[in-house]
LOFI-295874 format. One record per residue (C-alpha): residue in three letters; z, y, x. Coordinates in steps of 0.25 Angstrom, whole numbers. Layout:
# residues N
+--------+-------+-------+-------+
: residu :     Z :     Y :     X :
+--------+-------+-------+-------+
:    ALA :     Z :     Y :     X :
...
+--------+-------+-------+-------+
This chain:
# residues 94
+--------+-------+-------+-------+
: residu :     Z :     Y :     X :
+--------+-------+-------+-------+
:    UNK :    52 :    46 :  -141 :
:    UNK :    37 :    49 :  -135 :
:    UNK :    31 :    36 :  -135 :
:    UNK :    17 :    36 :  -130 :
:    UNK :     7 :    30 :  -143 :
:    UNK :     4 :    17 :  -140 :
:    UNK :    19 :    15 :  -137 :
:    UNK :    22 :    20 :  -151 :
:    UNK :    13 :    15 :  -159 :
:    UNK :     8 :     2 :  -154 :
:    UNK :    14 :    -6 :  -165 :
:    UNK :     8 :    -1 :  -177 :
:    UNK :    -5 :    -2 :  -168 :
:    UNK :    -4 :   -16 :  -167 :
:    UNK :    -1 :   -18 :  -181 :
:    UNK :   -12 :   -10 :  -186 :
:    UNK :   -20 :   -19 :  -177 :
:    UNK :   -16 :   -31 :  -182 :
:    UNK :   -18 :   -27 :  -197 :
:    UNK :   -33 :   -22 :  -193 :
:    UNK :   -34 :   -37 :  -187 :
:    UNK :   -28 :   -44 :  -198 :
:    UNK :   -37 :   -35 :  -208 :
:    UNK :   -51 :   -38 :  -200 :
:    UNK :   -47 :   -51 :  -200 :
:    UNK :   -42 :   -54 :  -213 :
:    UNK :   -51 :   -44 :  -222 :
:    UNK :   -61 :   -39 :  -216 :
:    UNK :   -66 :   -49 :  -206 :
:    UNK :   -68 :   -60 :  -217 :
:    UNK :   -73 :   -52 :  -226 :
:    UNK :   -84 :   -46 :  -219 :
:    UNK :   -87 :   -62 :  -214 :
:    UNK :   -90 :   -67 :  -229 :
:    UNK :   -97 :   -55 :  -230 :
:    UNK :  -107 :   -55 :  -219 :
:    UNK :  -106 :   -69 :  -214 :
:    UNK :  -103 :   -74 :  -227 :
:    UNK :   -92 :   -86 :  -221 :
:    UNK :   -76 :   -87 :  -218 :
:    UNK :   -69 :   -78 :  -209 :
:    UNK :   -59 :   -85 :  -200 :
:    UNK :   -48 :   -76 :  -196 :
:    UNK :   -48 :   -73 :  -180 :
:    UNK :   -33 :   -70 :  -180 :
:    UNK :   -29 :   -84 :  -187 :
:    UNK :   -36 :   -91 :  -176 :
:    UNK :   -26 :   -99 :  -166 :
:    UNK :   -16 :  -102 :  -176 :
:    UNK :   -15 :   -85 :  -180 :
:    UNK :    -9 :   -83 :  -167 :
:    UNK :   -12 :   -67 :  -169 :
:    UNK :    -6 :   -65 :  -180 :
:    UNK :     8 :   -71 :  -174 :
:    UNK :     6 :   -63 :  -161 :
:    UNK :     4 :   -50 :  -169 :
:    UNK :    16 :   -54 :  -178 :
:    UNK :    24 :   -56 :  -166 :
:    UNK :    20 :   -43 :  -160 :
:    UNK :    20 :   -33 :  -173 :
:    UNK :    34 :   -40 :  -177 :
:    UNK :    39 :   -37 :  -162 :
:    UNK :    36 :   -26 :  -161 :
:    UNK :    43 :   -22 :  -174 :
:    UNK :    56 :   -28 :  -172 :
:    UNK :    55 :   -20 :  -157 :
:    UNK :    52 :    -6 :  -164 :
:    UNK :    64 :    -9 :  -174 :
:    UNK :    72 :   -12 :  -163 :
:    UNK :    68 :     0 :  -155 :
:    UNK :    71 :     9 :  -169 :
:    UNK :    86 :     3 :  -170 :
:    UNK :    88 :     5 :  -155 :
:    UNK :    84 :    19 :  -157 :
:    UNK :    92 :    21 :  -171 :
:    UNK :   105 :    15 :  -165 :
:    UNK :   104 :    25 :  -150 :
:    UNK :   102 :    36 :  -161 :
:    UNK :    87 :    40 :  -155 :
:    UNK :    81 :    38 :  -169 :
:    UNK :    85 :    42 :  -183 :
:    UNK :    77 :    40 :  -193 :
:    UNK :    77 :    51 :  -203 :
:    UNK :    73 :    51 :  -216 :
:    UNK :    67 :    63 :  -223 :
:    UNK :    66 :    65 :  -236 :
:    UNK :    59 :    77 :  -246 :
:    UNK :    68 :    80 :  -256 :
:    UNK :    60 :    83 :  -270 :
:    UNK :    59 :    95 :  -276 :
:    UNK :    59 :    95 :  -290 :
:    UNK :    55 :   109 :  -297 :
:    UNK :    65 :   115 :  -304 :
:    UNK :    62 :   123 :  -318 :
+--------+-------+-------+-------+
């Protein structure tokens, strides 16, 4: 199926997003605040109860369950078989 790229790959997008926001605002942004302004960082994202944080569960966990559901859809109609490959080893022989 020819899906155009945001189409395909808007999930992993928004969860590399919000792990860069989690990141900033967990790691680096308070480090960089005791070292430059020397006091406490307060989190942006646990403001208003951590309501971001339960909006971007919410959406990534969605989001999942939908792109499972889609895979089984797909597996079941037989569009999609998932193959495994595997390399045999070659052992040398004397």
């Amino acid at each position: 199926m020819n899906e155009s790229w945001i189409k395909q790959l808007w999930r992993p997008l928004i969860a590399y997003q919000y792990f860069a926001v989690c990141v900033c605002d967990f790691i680096v942004f308070p480090a960089a605040s005791m070292y430059f302004l020397n006091q406490q960082w307060e989190p942006l994202t646990l403001k208003e109860s951590g309501f971001y944080h339960l909006a971007m569960s919410a959406i990534i966990g969605v989001a999942a369950w939908t792109r499972g559901q889609e895979k089984i859809k797909r597996i079941m109609m037989g569009e999609e078989v998932e193959t495994i490959t595997t390399t045999e080893s070659q052992t040398p022989t004397r």
